[in-house]
ZATOR-132743 format. One record per residue (C-alpha): residue number from 1; x, y negated, z negated; residue in three letters. Coordinates in nm, 3 decimals. Example, Ala and Ser with C-alpha at 12.3 -4.5 7.8 and 13.67 -1.06 7.14 Angstrom:
<gumis>
GUMI domar    east   north      up mipa
GUMI     1   1.230   0.450  -0.780  ala
GUMI     2   1.367   0.106  -0.714  ser
</gumis>
This chain:
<gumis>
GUMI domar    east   north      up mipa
GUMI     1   0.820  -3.637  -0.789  unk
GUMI     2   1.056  -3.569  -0.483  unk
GUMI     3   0.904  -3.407  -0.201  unk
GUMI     4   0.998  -3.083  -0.129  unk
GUMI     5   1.205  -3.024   0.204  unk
GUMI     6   1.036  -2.956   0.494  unk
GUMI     7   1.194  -2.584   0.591  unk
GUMI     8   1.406  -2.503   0.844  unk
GUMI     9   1.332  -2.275   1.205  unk
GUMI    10   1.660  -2.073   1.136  unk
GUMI    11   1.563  -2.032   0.783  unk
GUMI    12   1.223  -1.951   0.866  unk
GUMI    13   1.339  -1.687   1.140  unk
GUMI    14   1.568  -1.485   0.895  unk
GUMI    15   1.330  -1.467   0.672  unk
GUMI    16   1.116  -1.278   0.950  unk
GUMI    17   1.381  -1.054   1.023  unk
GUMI    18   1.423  -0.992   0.653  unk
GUMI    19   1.122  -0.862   0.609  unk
GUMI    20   1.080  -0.490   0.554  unk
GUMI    21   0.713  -0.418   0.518  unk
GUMI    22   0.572  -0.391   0.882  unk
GUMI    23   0.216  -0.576   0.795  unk
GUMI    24   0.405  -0.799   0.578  unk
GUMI    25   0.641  -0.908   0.857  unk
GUMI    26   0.353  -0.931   1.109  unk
GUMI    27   0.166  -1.198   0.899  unk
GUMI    28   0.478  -1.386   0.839  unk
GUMI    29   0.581  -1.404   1.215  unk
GUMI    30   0.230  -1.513   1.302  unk
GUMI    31   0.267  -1.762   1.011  unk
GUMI    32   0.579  -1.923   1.169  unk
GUMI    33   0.490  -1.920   1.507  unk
GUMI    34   0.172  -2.141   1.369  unk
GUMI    35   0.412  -2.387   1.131  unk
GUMI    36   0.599  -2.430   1.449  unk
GUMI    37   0.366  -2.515   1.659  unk
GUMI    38   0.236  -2.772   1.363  unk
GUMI    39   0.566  -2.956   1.314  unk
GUMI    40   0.567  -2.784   0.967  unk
GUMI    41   0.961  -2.652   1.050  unk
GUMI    42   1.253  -2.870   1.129  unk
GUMI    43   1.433  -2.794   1.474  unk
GUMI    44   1.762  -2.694   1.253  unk
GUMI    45   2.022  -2.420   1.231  unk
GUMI    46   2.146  -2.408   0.954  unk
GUMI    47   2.108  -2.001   0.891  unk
GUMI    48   2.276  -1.774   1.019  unk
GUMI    49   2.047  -1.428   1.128  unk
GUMI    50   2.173  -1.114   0.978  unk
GUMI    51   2.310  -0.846   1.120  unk
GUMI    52   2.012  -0.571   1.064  unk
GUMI    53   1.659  -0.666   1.029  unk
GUMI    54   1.480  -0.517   0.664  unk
GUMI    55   1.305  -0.192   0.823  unk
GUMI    56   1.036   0.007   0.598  unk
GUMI    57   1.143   0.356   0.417  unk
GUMI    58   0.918   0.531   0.733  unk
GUMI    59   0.963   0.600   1.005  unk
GUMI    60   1.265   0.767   0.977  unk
GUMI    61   1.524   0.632   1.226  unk
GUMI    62   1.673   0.871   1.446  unk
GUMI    63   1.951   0.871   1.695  unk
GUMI    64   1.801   0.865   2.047  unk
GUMI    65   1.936   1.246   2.131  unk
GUMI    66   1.737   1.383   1.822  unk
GUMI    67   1.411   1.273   1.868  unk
GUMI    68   1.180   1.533   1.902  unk
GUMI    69   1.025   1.648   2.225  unk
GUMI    70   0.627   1.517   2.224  unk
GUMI    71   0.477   1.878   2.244  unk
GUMI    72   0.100   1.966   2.153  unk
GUMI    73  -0.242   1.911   2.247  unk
GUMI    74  -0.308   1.599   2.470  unk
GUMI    75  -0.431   1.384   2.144  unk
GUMI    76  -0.123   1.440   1.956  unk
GUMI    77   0.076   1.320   2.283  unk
GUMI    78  -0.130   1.030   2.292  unk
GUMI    79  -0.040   0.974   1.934  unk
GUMI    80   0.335   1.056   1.943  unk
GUMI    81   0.379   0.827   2.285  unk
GUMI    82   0.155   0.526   2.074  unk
GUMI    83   0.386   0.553   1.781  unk
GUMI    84   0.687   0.517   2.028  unk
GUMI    85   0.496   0.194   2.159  unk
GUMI    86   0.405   0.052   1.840  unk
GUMI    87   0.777   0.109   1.735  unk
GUMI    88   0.894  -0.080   2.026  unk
GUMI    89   0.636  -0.414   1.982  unk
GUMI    90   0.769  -0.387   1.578  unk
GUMI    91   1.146  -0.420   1.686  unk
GUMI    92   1.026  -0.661   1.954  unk
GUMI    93   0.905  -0.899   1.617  unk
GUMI    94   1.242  -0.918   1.499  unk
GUMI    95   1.375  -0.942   1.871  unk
GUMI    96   1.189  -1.247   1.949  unk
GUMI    97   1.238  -1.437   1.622  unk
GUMI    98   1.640  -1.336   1.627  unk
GUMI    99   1.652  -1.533   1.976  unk
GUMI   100   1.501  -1.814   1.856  unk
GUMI   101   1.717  -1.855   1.519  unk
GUMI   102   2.091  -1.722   1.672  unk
GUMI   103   2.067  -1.909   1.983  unk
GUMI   104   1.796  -2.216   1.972  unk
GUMI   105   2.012  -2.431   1.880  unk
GUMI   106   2.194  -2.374   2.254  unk
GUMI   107   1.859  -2.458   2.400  unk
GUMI   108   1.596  -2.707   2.428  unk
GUMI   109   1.352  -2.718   2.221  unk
GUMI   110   1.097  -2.551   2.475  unk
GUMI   111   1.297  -2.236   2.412  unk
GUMI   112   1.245  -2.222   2.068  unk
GUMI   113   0.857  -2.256   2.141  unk
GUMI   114   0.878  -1.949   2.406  unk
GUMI   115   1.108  -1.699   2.202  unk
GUMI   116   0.821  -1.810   1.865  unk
GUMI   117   0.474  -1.713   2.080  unk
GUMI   118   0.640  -1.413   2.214  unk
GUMI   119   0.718  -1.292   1.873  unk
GUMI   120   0.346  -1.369   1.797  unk
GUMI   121   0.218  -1.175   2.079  unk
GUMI   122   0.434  -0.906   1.970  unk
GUMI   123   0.308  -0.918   1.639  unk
GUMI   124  -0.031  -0.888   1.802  unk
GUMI   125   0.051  -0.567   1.959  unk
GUMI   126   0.199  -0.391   1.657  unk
GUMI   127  -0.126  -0.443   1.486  unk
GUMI   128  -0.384  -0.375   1.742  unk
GUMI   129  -0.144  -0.056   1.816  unk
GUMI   130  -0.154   0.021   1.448  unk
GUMI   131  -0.542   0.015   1.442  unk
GUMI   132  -0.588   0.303   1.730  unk
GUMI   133  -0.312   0.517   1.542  unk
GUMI   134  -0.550   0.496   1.269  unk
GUMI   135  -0.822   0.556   1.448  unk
GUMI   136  -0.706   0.837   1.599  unk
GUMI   137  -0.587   0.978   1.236  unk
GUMI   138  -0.250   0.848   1.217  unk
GUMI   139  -0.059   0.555   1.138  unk
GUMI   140   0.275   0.353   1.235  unk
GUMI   141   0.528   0.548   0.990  unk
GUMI   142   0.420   0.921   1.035  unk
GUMI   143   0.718   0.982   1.309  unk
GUMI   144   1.037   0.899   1.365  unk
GUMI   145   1.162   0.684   1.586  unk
GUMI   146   1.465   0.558   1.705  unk
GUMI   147   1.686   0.213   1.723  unk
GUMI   148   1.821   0.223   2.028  unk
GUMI   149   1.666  -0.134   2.090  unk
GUMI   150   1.769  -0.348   1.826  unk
GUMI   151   2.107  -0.171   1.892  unk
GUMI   152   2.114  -0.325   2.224  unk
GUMI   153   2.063  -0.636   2.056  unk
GUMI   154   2.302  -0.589   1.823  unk
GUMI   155   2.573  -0.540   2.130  unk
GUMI   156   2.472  -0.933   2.253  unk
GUMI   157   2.488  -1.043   1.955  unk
GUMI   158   2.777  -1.296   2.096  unk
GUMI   159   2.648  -1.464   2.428  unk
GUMI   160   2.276  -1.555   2.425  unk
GUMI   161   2.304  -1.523   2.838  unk
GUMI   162   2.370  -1.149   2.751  unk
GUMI   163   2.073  -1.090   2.527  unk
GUMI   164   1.874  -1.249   2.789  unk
GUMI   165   2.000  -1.022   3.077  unk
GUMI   166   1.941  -0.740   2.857  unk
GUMI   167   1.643  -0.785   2.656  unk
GUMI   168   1.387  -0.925   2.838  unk
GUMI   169   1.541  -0.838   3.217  unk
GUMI   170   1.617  -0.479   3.188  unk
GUMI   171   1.450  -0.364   2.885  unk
GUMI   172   1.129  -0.533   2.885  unk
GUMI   173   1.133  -0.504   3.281  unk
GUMI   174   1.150  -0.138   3.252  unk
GUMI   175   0.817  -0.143   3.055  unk
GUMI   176   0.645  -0.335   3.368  unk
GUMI   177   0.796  -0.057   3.593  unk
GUMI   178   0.634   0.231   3.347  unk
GUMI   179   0.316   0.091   3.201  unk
GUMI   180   0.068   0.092   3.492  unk
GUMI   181   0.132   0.496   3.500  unk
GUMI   182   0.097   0.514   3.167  unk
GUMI   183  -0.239   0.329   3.168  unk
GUMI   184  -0.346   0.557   3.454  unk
GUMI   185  -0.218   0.845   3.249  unk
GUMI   186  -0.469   0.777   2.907  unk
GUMI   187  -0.760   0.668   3.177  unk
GUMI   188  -0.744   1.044   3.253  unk
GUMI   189  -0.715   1.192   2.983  unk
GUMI   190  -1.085   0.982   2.857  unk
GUMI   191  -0.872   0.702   2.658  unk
GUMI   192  -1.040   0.436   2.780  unk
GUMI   193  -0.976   0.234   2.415  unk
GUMI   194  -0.583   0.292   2.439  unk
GUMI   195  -0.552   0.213   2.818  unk
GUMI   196  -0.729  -0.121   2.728  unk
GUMI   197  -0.473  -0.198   2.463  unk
GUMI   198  -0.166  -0.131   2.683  unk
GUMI   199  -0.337  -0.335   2.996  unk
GUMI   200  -0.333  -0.631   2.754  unk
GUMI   201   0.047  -0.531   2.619  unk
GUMI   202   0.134  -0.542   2.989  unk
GUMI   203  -0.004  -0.893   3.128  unk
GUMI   204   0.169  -1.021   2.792  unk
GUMI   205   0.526  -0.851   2.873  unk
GUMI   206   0.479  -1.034   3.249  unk
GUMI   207   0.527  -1.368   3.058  unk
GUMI   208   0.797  -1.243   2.839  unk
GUMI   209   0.997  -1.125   3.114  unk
GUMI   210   0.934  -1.443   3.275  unk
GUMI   211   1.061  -1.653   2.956  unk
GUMI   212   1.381  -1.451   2.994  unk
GUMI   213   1.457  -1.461   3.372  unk
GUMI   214   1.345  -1.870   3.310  unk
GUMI   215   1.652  -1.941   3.005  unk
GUMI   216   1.864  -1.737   3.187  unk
GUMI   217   1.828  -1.899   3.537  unk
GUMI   218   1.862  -2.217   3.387  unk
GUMI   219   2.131  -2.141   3.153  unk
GUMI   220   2.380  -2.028   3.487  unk
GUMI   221   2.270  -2.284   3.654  unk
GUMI   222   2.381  -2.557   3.416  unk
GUMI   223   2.738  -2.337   3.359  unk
GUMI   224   2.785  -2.344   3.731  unk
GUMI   225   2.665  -1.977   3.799  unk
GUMI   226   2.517  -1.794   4.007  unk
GUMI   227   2.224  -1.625   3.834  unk
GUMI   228   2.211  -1.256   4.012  unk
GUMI   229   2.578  -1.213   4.053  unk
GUMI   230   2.630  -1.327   3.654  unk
GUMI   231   2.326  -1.070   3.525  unk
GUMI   232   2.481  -0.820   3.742  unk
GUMI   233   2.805  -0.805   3.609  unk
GUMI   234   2.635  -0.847   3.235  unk
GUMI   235   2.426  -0.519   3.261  unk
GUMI   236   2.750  -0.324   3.415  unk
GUMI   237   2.936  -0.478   3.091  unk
GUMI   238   2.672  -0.437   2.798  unk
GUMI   239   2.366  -0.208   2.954  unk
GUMI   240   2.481   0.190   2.879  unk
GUMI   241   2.184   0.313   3.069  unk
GUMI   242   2.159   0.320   3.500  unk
GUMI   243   1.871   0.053   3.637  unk
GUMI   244   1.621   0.354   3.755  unk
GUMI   245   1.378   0.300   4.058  unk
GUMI   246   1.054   0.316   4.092  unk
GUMI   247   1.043  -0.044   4.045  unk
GUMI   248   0.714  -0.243   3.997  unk
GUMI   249   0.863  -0.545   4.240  unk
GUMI   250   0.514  -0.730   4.245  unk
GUMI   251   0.523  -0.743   3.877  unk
GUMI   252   0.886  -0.843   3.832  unk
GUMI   253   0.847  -1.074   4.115  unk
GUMI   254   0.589  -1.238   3.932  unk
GUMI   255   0.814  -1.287   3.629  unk
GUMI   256   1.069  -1.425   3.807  unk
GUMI   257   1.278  -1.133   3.882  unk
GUMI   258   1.314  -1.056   4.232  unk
GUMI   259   1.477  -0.810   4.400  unk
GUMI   260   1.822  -0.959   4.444  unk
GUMI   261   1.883  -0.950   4.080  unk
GUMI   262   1.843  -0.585   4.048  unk
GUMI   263   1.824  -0.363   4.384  unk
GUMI   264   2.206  -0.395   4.431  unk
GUMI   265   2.304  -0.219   4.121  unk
GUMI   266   2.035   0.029   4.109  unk
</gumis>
C-alpha cells in the first residue's frame, strides 16, 4: 500500500478559507495551526488562495454606509457592538490563514508559524465571542455586518508588504487605539464578563500587530528600504480611510510601531 501524501500548508490554508460554516471553519483553523506545529503539513505552495473566502448564508453582508445605527437599550448595544467584534475576529480567521498560504512561500518559515497561531488566536476569539452573544440571547448571524475588511485585503492582494502595512499596521492598530475605551465602556455599564473577553482580545492583537510591523521591517530591510517612508507611501496608495488620533503609542510602541511610522501622515 502507498502511503498517502503528507498535505500541503497552501492546500491546507485554502481549505480554511473555503470554509463557510463559522464553527466549522474555527475547528479546522485550530486543526491546522496544530498539524503545523506537528510537522503533519509540508512547507509547499502549490495552491493558489481564492479570491473570496466561503461566508455563511447570515449575517447578511452589507455595504459599510448601510449598516444600521446601534440604537436601543444599553444590552442590545452591547450586543450589536459584540456582533461587530465577533465579525471582525471571523474575517480575521481567513485573514491570517490567507497570509500564510499567498505569501509564505516569500518568507521564512518562521512566518508561516506567526501568520498560523494568529489565525488560532483568532479562532479563539470568534468562539469565546460567540458564547457571550449567546449568553446574552443572541448569536453570531442575527445582524448584519459588513466586509469592508476582507475588502481591504482583497486590494493587497498583489504585494505581501502591502497587506502587511495594511492589515496588521493600520487596521489591527486601530483596534489597540479603541479597545481600552471600549473595555472601560462595558466595565460601566456592569459587563464585567464582556470587558474580560475583550482585555484578552487586546493583549493578543499586541502580538499580532507586532508579527506584522516584524515581516514588514524585515522585508524593507532586505529590499533596501526604508521601513516608515515605504508603509507611508503604502497606506496613502491602498488605505481609503485617514490614520485618526487618539493613538494608544504605549501599545503600538510595544508592537513595534512607533511613532515615526504613523504621526507624519496622521
Amino acid at each position: 500500500m502507498k502511503d498517502c501524501p503528507t498535505p500541503t500548508i497552501s492546500a491546507a490554508c485554502r481549505a480554511v478559507l473555503e470554509t463557510a460554516d463559522p464553527y466549522a471553519k474555527l475547528m479546522r483553523a485550530r486543526m491546522v495551526a496544530r498539524d503545523w506545529r506537528l510537522g503533519r503539513l509540508t512547507p509547499v505552495f502549490d495552491v493558489k488562495m481564492p479570491d473570496r473566502p466561503g461566508r455563511p448564508a447570515k449575517p447578511e453582508l452589507l455595504p459599510p454606509n448601510r449598516m444600521p445605527r446601534r440604537r436601543g437599550g444599553a444590552e442590545r448595544a452591547r450586543i450589536a457592538l459584540l456582533h461587530a467584534l465577533a465579525h471582525i475576529e471571523f474575517v480575521a480567521i481567513d485573514l491570517a490563514f490567507d497570509m500564510a498560504g499567498r505569501f509564505g512561500s516569500e518568507f521564512p518559515r518562521g512566518f508561516v508559524d506567526d501568520w498560523l497561531a494568529v489565525g488560532a488566536d483568532e479562532a479563539m476569539h470568534f468562539a469565546i465571542l460567540d458564547r457571550r452573544l449567546k449568553q446574552l440571547g443572541s448569536h453570531y448571524g442575527a445582524l448584519p455586518a459588513h466586509d469592508g475588511l476582507w475588502e481591504a485585503a482583497a486590494g493587497t492582494a498583489h504585494d505581501a508588504l502591502a497587506r502587511l502595512a495594511i492589515l496588521p499596521m493600520v487596521l489591527e492598530a486601530r483596534g489597540l487605539d479603541i479597545t481600552p475605551a471600549t473595555i472601560d465602556r462595558f466595565v460601566s455599564q456592569g459587563d464585567s464578563a464582556s470587558a474580560a473577553i475583550l482585555s484578552r482580545i487586546y493583549k493578543d492583537e499586541i502580538r499580532h500587530v507586532s508579527a506584522g510591523t516584524r515581516w514588514f521591517k524585515a522585508r524593507c530591510m532586505d529590499s533596501g528600504l526604508d521601513p516608515a517612508r515605504h508603509w507611508q507611501a503604502l497606506v496613502k496608495l491602498h488605505f481609503r480611510g485617514v490614520l485618526k488620533p487618539p493613538f494608544n503609542d504605549s501599545a503600538r510602541a510595544a508592537s513595534g510601531l512607533t511613532q515615526d511610522f504613523y504621526k507624519i501622515i496622521a
